[in-house]
C-alpha positions as CSV (number, residue, x, y, z in Angstrom):
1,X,-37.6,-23.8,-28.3
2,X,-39.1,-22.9,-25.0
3,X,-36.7,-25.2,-22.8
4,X,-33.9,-23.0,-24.5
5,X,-35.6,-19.9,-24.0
6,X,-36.0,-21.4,-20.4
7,X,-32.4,-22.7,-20.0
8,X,-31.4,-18.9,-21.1
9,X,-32.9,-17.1,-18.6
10,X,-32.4,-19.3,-16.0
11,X,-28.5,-18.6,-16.4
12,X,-29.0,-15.2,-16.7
13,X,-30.7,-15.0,-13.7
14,X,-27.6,-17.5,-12.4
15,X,-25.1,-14.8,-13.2
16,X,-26.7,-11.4,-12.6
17,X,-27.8,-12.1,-8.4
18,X,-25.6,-10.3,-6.4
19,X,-23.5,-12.5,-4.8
20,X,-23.8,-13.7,-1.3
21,X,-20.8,-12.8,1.4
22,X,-19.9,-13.9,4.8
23,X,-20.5,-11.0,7.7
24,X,-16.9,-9.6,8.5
25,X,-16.1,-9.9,11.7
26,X,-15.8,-6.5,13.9
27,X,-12.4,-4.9,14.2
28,X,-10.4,-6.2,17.0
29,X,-8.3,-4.7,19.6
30,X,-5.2,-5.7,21.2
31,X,-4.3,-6.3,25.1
32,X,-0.5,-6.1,24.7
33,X,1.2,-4.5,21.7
34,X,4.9,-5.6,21.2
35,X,6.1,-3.7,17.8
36,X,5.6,-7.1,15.7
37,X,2.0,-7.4,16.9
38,X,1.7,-3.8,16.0
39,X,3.0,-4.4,12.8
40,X,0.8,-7.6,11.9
41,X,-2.5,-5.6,13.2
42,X,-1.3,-2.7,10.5
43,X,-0.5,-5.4,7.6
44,X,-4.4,-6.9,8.6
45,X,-6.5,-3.9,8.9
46,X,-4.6,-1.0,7.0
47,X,-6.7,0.7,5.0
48,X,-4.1,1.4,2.1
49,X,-3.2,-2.6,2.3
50,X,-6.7,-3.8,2.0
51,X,-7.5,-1.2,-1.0
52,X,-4.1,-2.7,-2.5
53,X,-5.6,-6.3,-1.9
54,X,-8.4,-4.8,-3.6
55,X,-6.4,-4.0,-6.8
56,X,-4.9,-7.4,-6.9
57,X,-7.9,-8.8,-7.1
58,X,-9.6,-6.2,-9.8
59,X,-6.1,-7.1,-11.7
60,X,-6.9,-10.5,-11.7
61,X,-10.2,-10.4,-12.8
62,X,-9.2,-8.2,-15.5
63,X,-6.2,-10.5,-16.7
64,X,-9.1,-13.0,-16.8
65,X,-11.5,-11.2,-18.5
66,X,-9.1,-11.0,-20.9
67,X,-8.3,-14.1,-21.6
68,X,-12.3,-15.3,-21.5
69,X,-11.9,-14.1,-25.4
70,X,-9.9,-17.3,-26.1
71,X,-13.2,-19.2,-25.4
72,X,-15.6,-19.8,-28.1
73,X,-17.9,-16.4,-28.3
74,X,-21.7,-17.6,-28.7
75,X,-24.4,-14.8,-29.2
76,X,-28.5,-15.5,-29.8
77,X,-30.3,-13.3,-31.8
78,X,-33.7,-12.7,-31.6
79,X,-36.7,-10.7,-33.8
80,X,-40.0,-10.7,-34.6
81,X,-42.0,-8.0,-36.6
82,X,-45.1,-7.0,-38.5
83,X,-45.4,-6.0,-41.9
84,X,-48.2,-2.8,-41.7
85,X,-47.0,-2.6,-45.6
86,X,-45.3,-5.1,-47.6
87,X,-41.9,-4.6,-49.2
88,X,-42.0,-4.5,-53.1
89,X,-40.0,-5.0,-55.8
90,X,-39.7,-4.8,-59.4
91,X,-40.3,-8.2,-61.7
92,X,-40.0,-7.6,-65.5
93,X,-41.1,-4.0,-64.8
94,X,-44.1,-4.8,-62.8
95,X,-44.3,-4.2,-58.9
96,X,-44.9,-7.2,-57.1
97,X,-45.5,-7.0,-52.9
98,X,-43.3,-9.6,-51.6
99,X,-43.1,-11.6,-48.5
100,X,-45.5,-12.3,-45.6
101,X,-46.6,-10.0,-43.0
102,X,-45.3,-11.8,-40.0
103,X,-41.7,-12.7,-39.3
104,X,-39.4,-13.8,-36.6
105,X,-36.2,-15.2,-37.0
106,X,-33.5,-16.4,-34.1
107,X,-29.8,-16.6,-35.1
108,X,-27.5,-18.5,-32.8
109,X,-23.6,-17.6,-33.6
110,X,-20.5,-18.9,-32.3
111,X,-17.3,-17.6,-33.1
112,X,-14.0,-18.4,-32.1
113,X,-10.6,-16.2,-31.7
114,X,-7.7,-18.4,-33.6
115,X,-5.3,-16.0,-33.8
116,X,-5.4,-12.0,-32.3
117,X,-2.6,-9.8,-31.7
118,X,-5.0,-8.4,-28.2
119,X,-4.7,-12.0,-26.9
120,X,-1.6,-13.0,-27.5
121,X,-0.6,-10.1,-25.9
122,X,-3.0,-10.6,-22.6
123,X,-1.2,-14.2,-22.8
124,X,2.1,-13.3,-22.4
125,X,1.7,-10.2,-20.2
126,X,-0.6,-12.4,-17.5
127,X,1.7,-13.5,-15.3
128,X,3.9,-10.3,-15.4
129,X,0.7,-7.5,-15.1
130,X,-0.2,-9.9,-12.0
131,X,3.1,-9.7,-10.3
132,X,3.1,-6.2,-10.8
133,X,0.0,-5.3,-8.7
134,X,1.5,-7.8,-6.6
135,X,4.8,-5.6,-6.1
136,X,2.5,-2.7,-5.6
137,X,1.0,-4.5,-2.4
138,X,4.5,-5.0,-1.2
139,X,6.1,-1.7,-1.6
140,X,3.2,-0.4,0.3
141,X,3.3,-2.8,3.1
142,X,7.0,-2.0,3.2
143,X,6.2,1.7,3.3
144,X,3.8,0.5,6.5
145,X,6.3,-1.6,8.2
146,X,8.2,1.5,8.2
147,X,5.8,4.0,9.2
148,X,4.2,2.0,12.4
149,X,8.0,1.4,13.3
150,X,8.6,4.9,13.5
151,X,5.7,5.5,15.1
152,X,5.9,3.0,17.6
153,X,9.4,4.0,18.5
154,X,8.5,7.5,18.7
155,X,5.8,7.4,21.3
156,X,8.3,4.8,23.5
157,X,10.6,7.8,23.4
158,X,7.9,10.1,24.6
159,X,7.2,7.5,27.4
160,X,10.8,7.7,28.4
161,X,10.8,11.4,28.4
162,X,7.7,11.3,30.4
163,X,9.5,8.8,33.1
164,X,12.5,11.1,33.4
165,X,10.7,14.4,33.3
166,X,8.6,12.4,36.4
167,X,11.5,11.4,38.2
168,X,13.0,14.8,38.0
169,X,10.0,16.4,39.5
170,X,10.6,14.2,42.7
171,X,13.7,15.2,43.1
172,X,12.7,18.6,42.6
173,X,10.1,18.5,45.0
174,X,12.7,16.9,47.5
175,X,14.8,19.6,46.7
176,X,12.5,22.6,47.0
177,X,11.1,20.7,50.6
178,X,15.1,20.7,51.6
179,X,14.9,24.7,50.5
180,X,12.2,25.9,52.1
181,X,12.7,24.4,55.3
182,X,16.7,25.8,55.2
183,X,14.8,29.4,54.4
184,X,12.7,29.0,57.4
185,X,15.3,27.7,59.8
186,X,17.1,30.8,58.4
187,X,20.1,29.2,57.4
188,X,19.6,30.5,53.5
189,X,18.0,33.2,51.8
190,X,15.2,32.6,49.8
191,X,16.7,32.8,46.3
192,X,17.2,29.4,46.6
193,X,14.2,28.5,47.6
194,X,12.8,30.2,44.2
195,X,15.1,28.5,42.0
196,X,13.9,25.4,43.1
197,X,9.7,26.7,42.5
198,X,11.5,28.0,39.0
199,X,13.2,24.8,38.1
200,X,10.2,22.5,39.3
201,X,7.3,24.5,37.2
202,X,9.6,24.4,33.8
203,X,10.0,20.6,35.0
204,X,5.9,20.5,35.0
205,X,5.4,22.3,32.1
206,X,7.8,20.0,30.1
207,X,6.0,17.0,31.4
208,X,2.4,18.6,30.0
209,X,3.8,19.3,27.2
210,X,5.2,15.6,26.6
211,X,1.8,14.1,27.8
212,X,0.0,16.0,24.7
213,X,2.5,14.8,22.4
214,X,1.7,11.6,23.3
215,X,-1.5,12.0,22.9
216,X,-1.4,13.4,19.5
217,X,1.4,10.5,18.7
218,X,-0.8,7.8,19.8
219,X,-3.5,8.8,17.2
220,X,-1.4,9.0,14.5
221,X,0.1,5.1,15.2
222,X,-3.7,4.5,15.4
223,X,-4.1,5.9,12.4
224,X,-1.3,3.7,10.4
225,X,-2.5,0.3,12.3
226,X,-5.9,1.1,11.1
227,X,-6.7,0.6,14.4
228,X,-10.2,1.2,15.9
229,X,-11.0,4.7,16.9
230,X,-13.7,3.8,20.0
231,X,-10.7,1.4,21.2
232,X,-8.7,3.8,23.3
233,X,-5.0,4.1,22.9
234,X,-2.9,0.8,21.7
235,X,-1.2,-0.8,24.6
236,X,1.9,-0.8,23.9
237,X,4.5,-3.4,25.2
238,X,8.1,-3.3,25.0
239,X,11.3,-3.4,26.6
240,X,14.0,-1.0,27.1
241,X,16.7,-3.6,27.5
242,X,15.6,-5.3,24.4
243,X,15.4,-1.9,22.6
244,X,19.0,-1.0,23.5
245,X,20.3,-4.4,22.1
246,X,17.9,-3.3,18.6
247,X,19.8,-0.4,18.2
248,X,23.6,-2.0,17.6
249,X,22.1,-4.7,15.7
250,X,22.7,-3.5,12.3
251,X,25.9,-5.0,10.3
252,X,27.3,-1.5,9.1
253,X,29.5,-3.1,6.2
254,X,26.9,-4.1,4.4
255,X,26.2,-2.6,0.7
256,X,23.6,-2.3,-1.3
257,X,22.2,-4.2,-3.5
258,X,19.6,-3.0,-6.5
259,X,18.1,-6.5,-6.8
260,X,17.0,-6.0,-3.2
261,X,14.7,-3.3,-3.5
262,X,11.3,-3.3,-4.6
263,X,11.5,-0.6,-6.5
264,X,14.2,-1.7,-8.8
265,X,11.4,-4.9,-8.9
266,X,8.6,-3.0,-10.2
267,X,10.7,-1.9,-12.8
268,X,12.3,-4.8,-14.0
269,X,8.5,-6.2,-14.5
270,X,7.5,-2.4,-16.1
271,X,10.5,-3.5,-18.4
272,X,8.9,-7.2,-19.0
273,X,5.7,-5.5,-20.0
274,X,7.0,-2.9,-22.3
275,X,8.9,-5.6,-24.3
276,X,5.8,-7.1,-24.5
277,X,3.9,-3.7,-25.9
278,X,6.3,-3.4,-28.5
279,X,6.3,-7.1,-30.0
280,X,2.4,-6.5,-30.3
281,X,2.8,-3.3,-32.1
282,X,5.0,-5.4,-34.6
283,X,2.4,-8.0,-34.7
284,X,0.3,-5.2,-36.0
285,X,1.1,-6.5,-39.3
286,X,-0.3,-10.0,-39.2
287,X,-3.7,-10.7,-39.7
288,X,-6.3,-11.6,-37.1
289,X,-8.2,-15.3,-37.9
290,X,-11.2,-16.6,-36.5
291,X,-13.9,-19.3,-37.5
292,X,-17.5,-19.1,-37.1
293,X,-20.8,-20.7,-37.2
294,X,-23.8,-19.7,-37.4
295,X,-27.2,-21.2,-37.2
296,X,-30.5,-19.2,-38.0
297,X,-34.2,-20.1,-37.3
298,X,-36.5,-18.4,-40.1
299,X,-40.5,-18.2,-39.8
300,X,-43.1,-16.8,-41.7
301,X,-46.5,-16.7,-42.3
302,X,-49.6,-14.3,-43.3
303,X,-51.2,-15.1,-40.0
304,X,-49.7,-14.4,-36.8
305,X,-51.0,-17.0,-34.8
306,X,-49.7,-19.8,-37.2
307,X,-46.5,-17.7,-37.5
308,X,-44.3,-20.0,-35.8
309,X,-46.3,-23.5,-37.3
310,X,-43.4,-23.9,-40.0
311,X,-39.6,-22.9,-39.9
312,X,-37.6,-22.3,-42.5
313,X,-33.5,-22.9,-40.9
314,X,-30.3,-22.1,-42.9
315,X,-26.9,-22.2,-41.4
316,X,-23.5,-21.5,-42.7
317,X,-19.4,-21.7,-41.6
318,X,-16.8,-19.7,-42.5
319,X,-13.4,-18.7,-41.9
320,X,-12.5,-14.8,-41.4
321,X,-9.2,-12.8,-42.0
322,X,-9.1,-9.7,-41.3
323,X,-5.6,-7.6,-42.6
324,X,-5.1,-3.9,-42.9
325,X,-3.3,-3.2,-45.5
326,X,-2.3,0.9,-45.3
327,X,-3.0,2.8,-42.6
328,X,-0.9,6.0,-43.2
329,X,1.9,4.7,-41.7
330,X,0.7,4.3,-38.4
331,X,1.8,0.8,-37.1
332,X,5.7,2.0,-38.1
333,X,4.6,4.7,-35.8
334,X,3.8,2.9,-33.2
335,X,6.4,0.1,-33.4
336,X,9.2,3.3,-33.3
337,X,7.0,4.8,-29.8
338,X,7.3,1.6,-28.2
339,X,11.3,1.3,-28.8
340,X,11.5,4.9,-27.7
341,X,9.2,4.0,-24.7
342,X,11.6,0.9,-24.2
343,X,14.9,3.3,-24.4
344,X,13.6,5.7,-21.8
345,X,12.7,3.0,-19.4
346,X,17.1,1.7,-19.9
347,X,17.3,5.4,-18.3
348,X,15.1,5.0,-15.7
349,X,17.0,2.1,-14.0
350,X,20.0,4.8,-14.7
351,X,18.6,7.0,-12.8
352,X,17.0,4.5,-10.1
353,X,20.5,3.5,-9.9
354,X,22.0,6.5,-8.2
355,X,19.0,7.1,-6.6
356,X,20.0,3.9,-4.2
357,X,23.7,4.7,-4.3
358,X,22.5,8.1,-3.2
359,X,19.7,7.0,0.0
360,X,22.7,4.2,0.8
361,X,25.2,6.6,1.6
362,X,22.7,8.8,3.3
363,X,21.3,6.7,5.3
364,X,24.5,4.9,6.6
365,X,26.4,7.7,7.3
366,X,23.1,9.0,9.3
367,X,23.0,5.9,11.1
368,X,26.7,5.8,11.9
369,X,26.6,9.4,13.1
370,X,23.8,8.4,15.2
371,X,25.2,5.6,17.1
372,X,27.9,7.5,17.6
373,X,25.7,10.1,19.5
374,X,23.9,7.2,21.3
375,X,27.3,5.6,23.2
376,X,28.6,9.2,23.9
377,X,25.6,10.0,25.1
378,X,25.1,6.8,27.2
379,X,28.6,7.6,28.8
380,X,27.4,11.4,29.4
381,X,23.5,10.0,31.9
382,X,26.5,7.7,33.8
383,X,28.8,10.9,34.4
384,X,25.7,12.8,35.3
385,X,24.2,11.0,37.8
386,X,27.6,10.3,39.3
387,X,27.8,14.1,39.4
388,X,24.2,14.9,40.7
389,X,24.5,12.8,43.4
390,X,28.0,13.9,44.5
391,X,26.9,17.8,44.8
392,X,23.6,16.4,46.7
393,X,25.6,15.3,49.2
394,X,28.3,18.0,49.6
395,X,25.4,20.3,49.5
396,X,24.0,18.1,52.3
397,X,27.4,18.7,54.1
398,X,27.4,22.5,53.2
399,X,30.1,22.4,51.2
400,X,28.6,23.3,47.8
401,X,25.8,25.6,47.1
402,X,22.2,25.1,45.8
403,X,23.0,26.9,42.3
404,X,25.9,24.5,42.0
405,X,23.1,20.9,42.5
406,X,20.6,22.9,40.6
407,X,22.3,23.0,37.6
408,X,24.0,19.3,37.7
409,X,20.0,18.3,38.4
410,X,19.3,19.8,35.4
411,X,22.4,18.0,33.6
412,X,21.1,14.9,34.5
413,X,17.8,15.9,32.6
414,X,18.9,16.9,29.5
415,X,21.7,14.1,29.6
416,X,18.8,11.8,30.4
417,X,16.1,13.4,27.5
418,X,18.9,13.5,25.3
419,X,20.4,9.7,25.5
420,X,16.8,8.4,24.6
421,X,15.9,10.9,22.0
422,X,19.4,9.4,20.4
423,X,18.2,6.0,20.7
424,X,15.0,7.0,18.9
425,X,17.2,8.4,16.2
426,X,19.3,5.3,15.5
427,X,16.3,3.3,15.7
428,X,14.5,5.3,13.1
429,X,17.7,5.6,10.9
430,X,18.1,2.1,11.1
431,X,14.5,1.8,9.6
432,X,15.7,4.1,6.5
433,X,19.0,1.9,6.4
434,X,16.9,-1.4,6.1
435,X,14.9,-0.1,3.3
436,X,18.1,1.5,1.8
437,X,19.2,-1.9,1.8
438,X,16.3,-3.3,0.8
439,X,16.0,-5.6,4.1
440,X,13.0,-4.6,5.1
441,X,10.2,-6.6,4.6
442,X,6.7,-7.7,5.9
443,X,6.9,-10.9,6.4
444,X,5.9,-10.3,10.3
């Protein structure tokens, strides 16, 4: 008896220490950031992703817990207690004390499940309730790749603007030099030589402006890597050739298809596991079987030190059935919710349905209209500079006035600004047209 109790506690001790886990290695920072290594550091370190991971795992553990019922259940029982009064009862109308003062008794019980509406459905549903916190993990890191894509692609544009907004201030300056010295020589007046002071501080002020945005931009790709804080900015990598070649590399003839997305997914499984709720509401009206044994230790005596001297054991097995047999109707209840439930989910595809038909359309006619806008606007920086550097020179020659390269200068700009916020626009619309699609994945 005491090598069980022994065993017992042992285990117990086994299975309630808090379990012992490896040191996680500090968060690590990249030297070079191309938009896939981006993309792997957010699918590693997000924090969204790793509480999703988290979910799969409590899911799992759940589905298992459920199923631990199909094991054979054993229990131990234990008492001991003192008579201060004896019970008594009544013999041929006298009153008799009965029993011993000391008692203990220790009942060991197994019991096992053979057949339970609860685990047949936790069988079936298994494999489907995991893949659905699986699909949950997915559509996230989908919703990630897109984000950080974005993002990425955003702050390259603000990069560019900064590059243009810098190589319009030399020019500036070069041209404010060129005016101040042809006001000093006397050759001009000095309206001129203010236009270009005008022009080159809105040219500043744009360039601080863009610089802040950055700033602000580079926190918030931060943010969706899960990227370190005390790191500094990411270093990004990339290359604008390579980046023009991305943005005409998306087959515009495609259409979609529903089996692609992951939404459509997580409802074909949502439709798996209502199926599933309403065959256990029907089962509702079989019986739940299970066999037992027990096994009980009995001791008594008068005296407490001898009470465990002598035992006195029984033990029994049995079968149990357990039916209802009226509960006010409710199981027909319940069966009908669960159809109903069924139906509504038919309309939720429905509606899922044009809901793809509807972000398709969208999002190619989006991304059509912005390629568009990126070639014209490509042709429109060539004609610009062509222009720009035309007037410099007849203005050179004095055949064309400052106010005449001022504002071709400030053509080229907004030609310049405008051709690679375009090219951020296609790139993010081709984002939205990949997940339209359901192309978009994270398998980086």
């Amino acid at each position: 008896m005491k090598r069980a109790f022994y065993f017992l506690a042992a285990a117990c001790g086994i299975m309630l220490s808090p379990p012992l886990y490896a040191q996680q290695p500090a968060d690590s920072v990249l030297t070079s950031a191309t938009l896939q290594d981006c993309i792997r550091y957010a699918l590693a370190h997000q924090p969204v992703l790793k509480q999703s991971q988290l979910d799969e795992a409590i899911t799992d553990r759940t589905v298992k817990s459920k199923l631990a019922d199909w094991y054979p259940q054993i229990n131990l029982d234990y008492n001991i207690q003192h008579y201060l009064e004896l019970p008594t009862s009544i013999f041929g109308g006298n009153p008799t004390k009965v029993g011993v003062a000391n008692t203990s008794n220790a009942a060991f019980g197994l019991n096992q499940n053979i057949f339970t509406r609860d685990l047949l459905l936790a069988s079936n549903t298994a494999k489907a309730v995991r893949k659905q916190s699986k699909q949950n993990t997915v559509r996230n890191q989908i919703d990630v790749v897109a984000d950080v894509s974005k993002a990425y692609y955003d702050i390259l544009l603000t990069n560019q603007q900064i590059q243009v907004l810098d190589e319009d201030i030399i020019r500036l300056e070069r041209s404010l030099k060129d005016a101040r010295n042809q006001y000093e020589s006397g050759t001009v007046d000095k309206i001129d030589f203010k236009r270009a002071s005008i022009s080159l501080n809105n040219a500043r002020a744009q360039q601080k402006s863009a610089r802040e945005l950055l700033t602000a931009k580079q926190v918030y790709l931060k943010q969706l890597m899960g990227y370190p804080e005390s790191a500094g900015n990411v270093p990004l990598a990339y290359d604008t050739t390579q980046m023009v070649q991305l943005v005409t590399g998306e087959d515009t003839t495609l259409t979609s298809n529903y089996q692609n997305r992951i939404e459509y997914q997580q409802l074909q499984t949502q439709q798996r596991l209502q199926k599933a709720n309403l065959q256990y509401n029907k089962w509702s009206f079989l019986p739940s079987v299970s066999a037992f044994v027990n096994y009980n230790f009995a001791w008594q005596n008068q005296t407490f030190s001898k009470l465990y001297s002598t035992d006195y054991p029984n033990s029994l097995l049995g079968l149990k059935l357990s039916l209802p047999i009226f509960q006010g109707g409710k199981r027909i209840h319940n069966i009908k919710m669960a159809e109903l439930q069924l139906q509504r989910i038919d309309w939720d595809f429905a509606t899922l349905k044009n809901q793809i038909n509807t972000q398709y359309a969208q999002a190619m006619a989006t991304y059509k209209s912005n390629l568009n806008d990126f070639n014209t606007l490509k042709e429109n920086v060539a004609m610009a500079q062509d222009v720009y550097n035309m007037l410099q020179l007849q203005y050179k020659e004095g055949i064309k006035t400052y106010l005449d390269v001022l504002i071709s200068e400030t053509d080229l700009r907004t030609a310049q600004l405008s051709y690679y916020n375009a090219m951020y626009q296609v790139l993010s619309s081709k984002i939205d047209l990949q997940k339209a699609l359901g192309t978009l994945t994270a398998n980086y």
